[in-house]
N, C-alpha and C positions, 0 to 999 in steps of 0.2 A: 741203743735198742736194736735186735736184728730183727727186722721187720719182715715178715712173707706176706704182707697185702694191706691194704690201707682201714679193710673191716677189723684189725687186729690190734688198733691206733684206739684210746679212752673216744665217746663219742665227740666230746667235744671239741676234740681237737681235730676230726676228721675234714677234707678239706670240701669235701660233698657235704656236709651239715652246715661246715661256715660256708658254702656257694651257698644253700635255702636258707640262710638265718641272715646272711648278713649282705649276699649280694655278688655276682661273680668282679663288680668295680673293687670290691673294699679286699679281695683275698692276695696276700702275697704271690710273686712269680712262685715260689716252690712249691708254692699250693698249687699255682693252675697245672703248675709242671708235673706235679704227683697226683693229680686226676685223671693227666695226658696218660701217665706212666703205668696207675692203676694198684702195681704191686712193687714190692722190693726183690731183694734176694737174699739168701740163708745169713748171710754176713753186712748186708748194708738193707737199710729202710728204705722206703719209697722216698720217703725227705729228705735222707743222707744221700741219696742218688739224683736228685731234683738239687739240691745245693749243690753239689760235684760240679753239675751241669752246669748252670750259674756259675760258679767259681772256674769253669774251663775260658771265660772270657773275659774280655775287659769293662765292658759295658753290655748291659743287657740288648742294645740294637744290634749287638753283635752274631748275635743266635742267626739272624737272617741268612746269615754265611755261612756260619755252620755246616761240616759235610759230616757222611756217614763215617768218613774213617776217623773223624777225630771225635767225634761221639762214643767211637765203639771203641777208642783210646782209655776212654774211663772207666775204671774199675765197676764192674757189675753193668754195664750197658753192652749187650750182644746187639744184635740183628736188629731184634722184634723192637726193643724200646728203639734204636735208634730210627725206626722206621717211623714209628710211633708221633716222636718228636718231630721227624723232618717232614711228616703229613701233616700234620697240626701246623708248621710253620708256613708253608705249601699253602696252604688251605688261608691263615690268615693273609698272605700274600696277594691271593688274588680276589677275594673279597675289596682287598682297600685299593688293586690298582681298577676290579669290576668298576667302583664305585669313583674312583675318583680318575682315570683314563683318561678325562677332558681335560685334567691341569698337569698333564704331564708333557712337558714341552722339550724335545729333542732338540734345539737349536742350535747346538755347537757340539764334537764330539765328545768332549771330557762329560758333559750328560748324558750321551749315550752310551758311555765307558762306567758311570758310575751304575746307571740303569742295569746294563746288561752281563757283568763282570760276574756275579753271582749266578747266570746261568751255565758256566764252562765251570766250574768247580768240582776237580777230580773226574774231568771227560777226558777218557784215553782215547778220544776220536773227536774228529772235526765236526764240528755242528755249523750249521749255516742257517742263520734267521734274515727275516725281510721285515723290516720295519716301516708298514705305512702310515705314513701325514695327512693334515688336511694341511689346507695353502696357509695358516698359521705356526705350522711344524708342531700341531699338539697331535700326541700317538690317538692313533685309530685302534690301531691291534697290528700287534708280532706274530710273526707264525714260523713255526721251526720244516722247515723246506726240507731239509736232508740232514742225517748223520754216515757220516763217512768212515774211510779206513784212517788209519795213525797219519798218514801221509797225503790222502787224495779225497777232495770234497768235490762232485760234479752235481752240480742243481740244474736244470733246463733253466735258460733265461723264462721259456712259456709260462712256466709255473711261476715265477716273479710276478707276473704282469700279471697273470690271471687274475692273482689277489688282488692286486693292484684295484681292477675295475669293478670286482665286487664288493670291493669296501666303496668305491668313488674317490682313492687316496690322489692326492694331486703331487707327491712325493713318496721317493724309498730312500730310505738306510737297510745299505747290506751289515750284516754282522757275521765274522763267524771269526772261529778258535785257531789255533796253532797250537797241540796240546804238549809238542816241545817246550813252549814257553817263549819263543825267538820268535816276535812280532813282526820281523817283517815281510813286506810282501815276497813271494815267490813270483819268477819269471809268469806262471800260470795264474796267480792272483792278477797280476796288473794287467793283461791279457785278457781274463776275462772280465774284469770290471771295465777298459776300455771297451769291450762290447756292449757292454748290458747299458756302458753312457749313449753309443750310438743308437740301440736299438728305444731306449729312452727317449730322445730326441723326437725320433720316428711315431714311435706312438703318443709320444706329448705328455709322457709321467716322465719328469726329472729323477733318475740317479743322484741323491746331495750328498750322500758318502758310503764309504766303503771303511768299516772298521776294522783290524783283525787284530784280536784278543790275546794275549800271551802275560808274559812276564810284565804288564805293562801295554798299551796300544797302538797301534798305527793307522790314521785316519789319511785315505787318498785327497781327503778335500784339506786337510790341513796343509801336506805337502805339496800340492798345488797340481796333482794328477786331476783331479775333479774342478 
């Protein structure tokens, strides 16, 4: 069927009639996805386009990863749907980490590799996050400190610790990207995270690692810098 809009679809089978009749629990992903999506295009249906999507992955927890370019990979999804999509994922996202924040426990890097991996997806520039703890290592809240040029990411250590005391965090994990993909530290990575340990010390909030993000991770606290 070439579809241009989901009012075009017999009622019954529309995905807004089965969300009031039957429940938004009981409706398939391509439903919830073709409600996201709204409309088709001249040549594919809003359900042919909601399947594609689905079928671009392996597993439906896979969507979380999902980037624009490979969204906009699929025939009939431009800009706007993939905008569409990756708000709506966005949006589920931080609803269940709002809600569930307290059971998220950073305590070794390979969990704050699995946590954070999905924020450097498709950044042509260095980001740099501050991840505060309480004295159990469950996250308080991240906060994105700086994005930088392809090559040079400069945060003030000030702005680290600021957050630091207004959350009351009694721990930080730094994070940031390589968007080469070449995880390891640069002469100015190790440089400055040995600062930010001493200035740590000083005002009594631990530094517990330093991660940098690439093809793969490198943790200062695993390699025995931290």
């Amino acid at each position: 069927m070439n579809n241009f809009s989901i009012e075009n679809m017999p009622s019954s089978e529309r995905p807004r009639e089965r969300f009031l009749k039957y429940g938004v629990s009981n409706l398939k992903t391509s439903e919830l996805i073709s409600i996201i999506l709204n409309t088709g295009t001249k040549d594919h249906s809003v359900i042919e386009l909601s399947n594609s999507i689905i079928s671009s992955v392996h597993d439906i927890s896979e969507l979380k990863y999902i980037t624009l370019n490979k969204l906009k990979k699929i025939e009939g999804i431009g800009n706007v749907k993939a905008i569409k999509i990756l708000s709506a994922i966005e949006l589920g996202k931080r609803v269940y980490y709002d809600n569930n924040m307290e059971k998220i426990k950073l305590n070794t890097a390979s969990k704050v590799y699995e946590y954070m991996k999905d924020k450097f997806d498709d950044n042509k520039q260095e980001y740099f996050y501050a991840l505060y703890l309480d004295t159990k290592k469950n996250l308080i809240d991240k906060k994105l400190l700086f994005i930088g040029t392809i090559n040079q990411s400069i945060v003030h250590p000030r702005e680290i610790f600021k957050n630091a005391y207004l959350l009351s965090a009694s721990s930080i994990i730094c994070v940031h990207n390589h968007p080469t993909g070449d995880f390891d530290p640069s002469k100015e990575d190790i440089l400055f995270t040995k600062s930010l340990i001493e200035i740590g010390k000083i005002q009594g909030i631990k530094i517990v690692d330093h991660i940098i993000i690439g093809n793969g991770y490198y943790s200062f606290f695993d390699n025995g810098i931290i």
